[in-house]
C-alpha positions in Angstrom: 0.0 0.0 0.0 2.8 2.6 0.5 4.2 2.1 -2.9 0.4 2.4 -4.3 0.2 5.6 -2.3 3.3 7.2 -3.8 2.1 6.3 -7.2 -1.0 7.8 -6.4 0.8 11.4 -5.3 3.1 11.2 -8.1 0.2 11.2 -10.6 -1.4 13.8 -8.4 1.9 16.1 -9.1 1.6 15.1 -12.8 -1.7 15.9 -12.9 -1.4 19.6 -11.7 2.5 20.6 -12.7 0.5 21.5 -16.2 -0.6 24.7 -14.0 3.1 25.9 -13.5 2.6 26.9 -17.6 -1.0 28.8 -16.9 -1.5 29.5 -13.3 0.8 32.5 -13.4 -0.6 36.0 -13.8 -3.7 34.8 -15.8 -3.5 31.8 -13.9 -5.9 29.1 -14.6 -8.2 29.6 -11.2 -10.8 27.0 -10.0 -14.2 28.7 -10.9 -14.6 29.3 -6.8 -11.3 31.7 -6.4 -11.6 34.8 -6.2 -8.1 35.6 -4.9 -6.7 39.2 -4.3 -3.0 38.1 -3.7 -0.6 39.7 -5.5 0.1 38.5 -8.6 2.5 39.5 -11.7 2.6 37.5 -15.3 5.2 35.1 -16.3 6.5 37.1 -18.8 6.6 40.4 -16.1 8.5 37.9 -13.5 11.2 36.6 -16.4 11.3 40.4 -17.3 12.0 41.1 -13.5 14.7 39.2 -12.8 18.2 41.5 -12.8 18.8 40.8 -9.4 22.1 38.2 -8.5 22.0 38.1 -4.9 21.9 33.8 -3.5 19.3 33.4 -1.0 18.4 29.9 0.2 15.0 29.2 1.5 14.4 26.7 4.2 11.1 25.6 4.7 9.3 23.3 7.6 6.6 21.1 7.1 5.1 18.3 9.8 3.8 16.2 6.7 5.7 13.9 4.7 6.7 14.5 1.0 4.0 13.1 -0.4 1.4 15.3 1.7 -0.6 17.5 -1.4 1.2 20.5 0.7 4.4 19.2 0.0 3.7 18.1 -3.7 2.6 22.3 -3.9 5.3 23.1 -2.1 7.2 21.0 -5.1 5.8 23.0 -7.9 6.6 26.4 -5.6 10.4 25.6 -5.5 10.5 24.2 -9.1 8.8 27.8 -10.3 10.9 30.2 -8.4 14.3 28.2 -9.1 14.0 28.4 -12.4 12.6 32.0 -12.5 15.5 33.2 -10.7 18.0 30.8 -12.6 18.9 29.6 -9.7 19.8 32.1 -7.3 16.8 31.7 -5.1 16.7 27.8 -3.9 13.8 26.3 -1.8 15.2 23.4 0.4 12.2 21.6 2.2 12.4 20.0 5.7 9.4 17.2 6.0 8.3 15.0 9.1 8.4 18.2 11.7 12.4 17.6 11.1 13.2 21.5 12.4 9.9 21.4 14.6 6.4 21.0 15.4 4.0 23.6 13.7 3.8 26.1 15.8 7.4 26.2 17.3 8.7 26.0 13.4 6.5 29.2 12.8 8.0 30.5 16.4 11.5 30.3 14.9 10.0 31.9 11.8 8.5 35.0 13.4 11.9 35.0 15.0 13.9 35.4 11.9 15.7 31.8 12.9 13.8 29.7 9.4 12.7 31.6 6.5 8.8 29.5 6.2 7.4 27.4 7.8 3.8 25.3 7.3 1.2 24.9 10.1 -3.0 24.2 10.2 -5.2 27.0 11.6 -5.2 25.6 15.4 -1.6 26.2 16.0 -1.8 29.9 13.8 -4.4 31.1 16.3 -1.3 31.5 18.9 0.2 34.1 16.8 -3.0 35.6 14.8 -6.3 34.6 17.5 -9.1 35.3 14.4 -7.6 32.1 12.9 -10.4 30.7 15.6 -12.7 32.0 13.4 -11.9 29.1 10.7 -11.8 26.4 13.5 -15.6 26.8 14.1 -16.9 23.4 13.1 -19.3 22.5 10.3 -19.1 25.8 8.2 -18.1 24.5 5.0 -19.8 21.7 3.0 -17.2 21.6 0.4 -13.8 22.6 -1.0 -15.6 25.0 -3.4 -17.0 26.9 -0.2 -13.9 26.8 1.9 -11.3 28.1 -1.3 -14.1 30.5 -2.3 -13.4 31.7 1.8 -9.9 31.7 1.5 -9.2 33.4 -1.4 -11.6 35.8 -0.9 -11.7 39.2 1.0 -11.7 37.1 4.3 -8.8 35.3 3.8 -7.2 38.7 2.9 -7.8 40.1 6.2 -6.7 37.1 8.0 -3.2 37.4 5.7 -3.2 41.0 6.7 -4.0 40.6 10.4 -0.8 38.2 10.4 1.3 40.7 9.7 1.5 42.4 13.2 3.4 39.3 14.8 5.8 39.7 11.9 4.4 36.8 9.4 3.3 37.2 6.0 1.0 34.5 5.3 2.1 33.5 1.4 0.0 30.6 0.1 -3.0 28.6 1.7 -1.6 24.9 1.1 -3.6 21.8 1.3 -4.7 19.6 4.5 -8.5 18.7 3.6 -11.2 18.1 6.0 -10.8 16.8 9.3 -12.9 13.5 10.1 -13.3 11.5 13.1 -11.1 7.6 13.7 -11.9 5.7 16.6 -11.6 2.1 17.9 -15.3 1.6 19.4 -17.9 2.4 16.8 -18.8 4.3 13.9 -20.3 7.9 14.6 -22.9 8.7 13.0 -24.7 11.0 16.0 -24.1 13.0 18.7 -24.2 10.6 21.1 -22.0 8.0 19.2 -19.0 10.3 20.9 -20.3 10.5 24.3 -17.3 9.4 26.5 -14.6 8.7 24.5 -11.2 10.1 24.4 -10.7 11.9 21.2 -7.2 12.9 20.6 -7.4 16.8 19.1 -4.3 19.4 18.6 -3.6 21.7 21.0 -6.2 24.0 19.6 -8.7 25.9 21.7 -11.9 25.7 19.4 -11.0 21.6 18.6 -11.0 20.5 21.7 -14.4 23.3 22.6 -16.4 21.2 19.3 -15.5 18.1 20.7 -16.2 18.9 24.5 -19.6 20.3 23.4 -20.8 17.1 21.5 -20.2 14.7 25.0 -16.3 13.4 23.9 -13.0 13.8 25.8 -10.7 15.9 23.5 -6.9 14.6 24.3 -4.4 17.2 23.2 -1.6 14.7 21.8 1.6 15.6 19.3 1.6 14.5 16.5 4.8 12.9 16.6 2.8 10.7 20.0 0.1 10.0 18.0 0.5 6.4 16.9 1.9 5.4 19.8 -1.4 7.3 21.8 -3.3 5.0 19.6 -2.1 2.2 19.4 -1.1 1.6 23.5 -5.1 3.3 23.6 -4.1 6.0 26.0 -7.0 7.4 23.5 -10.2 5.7 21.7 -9.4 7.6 18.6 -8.7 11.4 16.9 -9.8 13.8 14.3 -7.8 14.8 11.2 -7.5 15.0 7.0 -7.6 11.6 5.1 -4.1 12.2 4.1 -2.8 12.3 7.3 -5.0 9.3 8.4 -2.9 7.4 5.8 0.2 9.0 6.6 1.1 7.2 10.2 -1.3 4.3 8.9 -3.9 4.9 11.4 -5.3 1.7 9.2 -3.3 -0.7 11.4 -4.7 0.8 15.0 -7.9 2.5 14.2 -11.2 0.3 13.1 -13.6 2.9 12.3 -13.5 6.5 10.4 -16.5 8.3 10.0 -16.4 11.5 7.3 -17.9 13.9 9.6 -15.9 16.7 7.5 -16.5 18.9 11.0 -13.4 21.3 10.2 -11.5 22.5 6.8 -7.8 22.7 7.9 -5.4 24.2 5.2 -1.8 24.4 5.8 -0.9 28.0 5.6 2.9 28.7 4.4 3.8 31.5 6.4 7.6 33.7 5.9 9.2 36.3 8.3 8.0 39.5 7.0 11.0 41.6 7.8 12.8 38.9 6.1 10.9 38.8 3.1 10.4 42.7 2.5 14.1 42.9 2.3 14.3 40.6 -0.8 14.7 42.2 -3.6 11.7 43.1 -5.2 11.8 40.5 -8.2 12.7 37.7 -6.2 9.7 38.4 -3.4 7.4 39.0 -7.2 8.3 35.3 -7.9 8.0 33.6 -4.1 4.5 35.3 -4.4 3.5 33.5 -7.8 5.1 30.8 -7.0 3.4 30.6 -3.6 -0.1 30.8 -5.9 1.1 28.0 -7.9 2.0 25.6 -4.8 -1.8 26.5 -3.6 -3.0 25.5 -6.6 -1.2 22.3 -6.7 -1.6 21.3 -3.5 -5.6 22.0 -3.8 -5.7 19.5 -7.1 -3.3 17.1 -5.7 -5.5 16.6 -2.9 -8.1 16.4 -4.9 -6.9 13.6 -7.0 -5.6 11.2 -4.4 -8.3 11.5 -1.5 -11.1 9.3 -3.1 -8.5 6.3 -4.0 -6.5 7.1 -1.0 -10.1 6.2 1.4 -9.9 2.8 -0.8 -6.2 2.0 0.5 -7.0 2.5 3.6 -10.5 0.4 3.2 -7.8 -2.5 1.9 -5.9 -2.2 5.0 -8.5 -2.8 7.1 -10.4 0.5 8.1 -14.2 0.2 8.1 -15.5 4.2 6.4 -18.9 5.6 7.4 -20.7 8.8 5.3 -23.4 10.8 7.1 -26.0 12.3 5.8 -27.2 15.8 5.8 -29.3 15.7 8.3 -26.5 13.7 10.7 -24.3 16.3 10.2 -26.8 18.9 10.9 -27.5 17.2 14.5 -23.8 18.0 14.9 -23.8 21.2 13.6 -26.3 22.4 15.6 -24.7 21.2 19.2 -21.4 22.5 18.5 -21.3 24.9 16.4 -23.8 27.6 18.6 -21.3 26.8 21.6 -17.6 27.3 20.0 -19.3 30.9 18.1 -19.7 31.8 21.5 -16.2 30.8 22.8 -14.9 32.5 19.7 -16.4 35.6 20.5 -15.2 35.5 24.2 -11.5 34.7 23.3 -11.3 37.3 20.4 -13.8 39.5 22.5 -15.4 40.7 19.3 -18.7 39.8 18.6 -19.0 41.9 15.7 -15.9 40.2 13.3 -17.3 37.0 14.5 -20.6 37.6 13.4 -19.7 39.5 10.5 -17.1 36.5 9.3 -20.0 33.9 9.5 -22.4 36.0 7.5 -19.6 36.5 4.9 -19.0 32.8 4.6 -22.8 32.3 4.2 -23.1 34.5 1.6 -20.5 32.8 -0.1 -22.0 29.8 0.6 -25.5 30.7 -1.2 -23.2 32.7 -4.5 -21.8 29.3 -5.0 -25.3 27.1 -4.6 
């Protein structure tokens, strides 16, 4: 199965490298984006590029190299390598090598790494609306959470970054967070009452969970196997890719697609750093940035469906709800962690106001 997985992310990269031709400037943009990044043409970036200076990019993700954010990450480095003939160089570090998530983007803010990779949970430490995107159940799709992201929303959360001194440069693939456990399928409520649910260190996580009867376990992700299989927990939450990655297969029976949370991986850069690039190199990181989201999106995309059949093969049982289930989710949790959001940001207003913008979205797109 792990050599049928790699095939599968290698055709996934094959699939969307075809975009590092049309996605720049006039970029060929899923019918849902709407982005307001900044953006320059392939032929203005190759007209850009006078300046000579080396600069070597290192870059931490958690994921392995076969993660859709890494395959983006891929098609980011190939673009800006060869824009800049090879005086800017992306060298990616995988499997949390130079840290977890949020200390890599620690040592980021710091000036120590030049990017780093981390989900919304362990952003809201430096940037607390990120909370916002952690309410569960507000997204029915990828169309509706992209559409989010890349419109005047997820502009304001790139801008709010800025004041701890990131600049947030691409949103990068994780997918929807569903539910593994080792006692039964969920399918209600109740089905969670009781059981220790392993979550990330992430305020509104552990709140949905908490609200809908479970016992949310804040675990590393480096522990988590080892959490699972020695069942100091019953089970935990996360994206399909990552449910294949440590092989949850072999100590989790049941996953059930609740889809409660979109998670992206947001590439974030030290803004000081990256305003003292030369202006044609920080022209290129920022297309090349667009590109990796766009790869990453349709990489995802391409393996997630076969990738839920692998791990059927290795012995997971899958469960779908239906509207309606998710709905009696939705409305236990999602009331309660809109309130907690608007206690810790103490703004009732941009929490209000972000929900009715997503909605809106929502209905544009139906």
């Amino acid at each position: 199965m792990k050599n049928g997985i790699r095939r599968l992310a290698a055709i996934a990269l094959a699939l969307a490298l075809p975009l590092l031709i049309t996605a720049c400037g006039n970029s060929q943009q899923s019918s849902t984006q709407q982005s307001s990044s900044p953006q320059v043409s392939s032929q203005e970036a190759e007209n850009a590029v006078s300046s000579t200076e080396k600069v070597k990019v290192r870059v931490s993700i958690g994921n392995a190299m076969d993660h859709p954010q890494a395959l983006g990450l891929m098609a980011m480095k190939e673009y800006i390598e060869e824009k800049t003939n090879g005086n800017v160089t992306l060298e990616i570090f995988p499997n949390s090598q130079l840290g977890a998530e949020r200390e890599s983007v620690e040592q980021v803010k710091n000036g120590m790494l030049e990017m780093a990779t981390a989900a919304f949970g362990p952003l809201t430490t430096f940037n607390s609306k990120f909370m916002a995107m952690d309410i569960p159940f507000l997204f029915d799709s990828y169309d509706e959470a992209w559409a989010t992201l890349d419109s005047e929303l997820g502009d304001g959360l790139k801008k709010d970054m800025e004041a701890s001194d990131l600049k947030c440069l691409a949103w990068l693939e994780n997918g929807f967070r569903h539910i593994t456990n080792n006692i039964r399928p969920i399918t209600q409520p109740d089905d969670l009452k009781g059981l220790k649910i392993r979550t990330m260190e992430a305020p509104m996580h552990m709140a949905n969970f908490q609200a809908l009867g479970a016992n949310p376990t804040p675990v590393p992700w480096s522990e988590l196997y080892l959490a699972m299989s020695s069942k100091i927990v019953d089970g935990q939450e996360n994206p399909i890719t990552n449910i294949w990655e440590i092989k949850m297969n072999e100590v989790q029976k049941y996953c059930s697609l609740t889809g409660h949370i979109y998670d992206s991986m947001v590439l974030v850069t030290n803004l000081e750093w990256f305003n003292g690039l030369p202006e044609d190199y920080q022209n290129i990181i920022l297309e090349g940035a667009a590109i990796g989201q766009q790869v990453s999106r349709e990489a995802n995309t391409a393996v997630e469906e076969d990738t839920i059949r692998l791990l059927e093969e290795g012995g997971m049982t899958f469960n779908s709800l239906t509207q309606n289930e998710k709905d009696a989710f939705r409305d236990i949790s999602q009331p309660v962690v809109i309130e907690k959001v608007k206690k810790e940001l103490g703004d009732d207003a941009y929490v209000d106001n972000f929900v009715d913008a997503i909605s809106k979205i929502k209905s544009e797109l139906s």
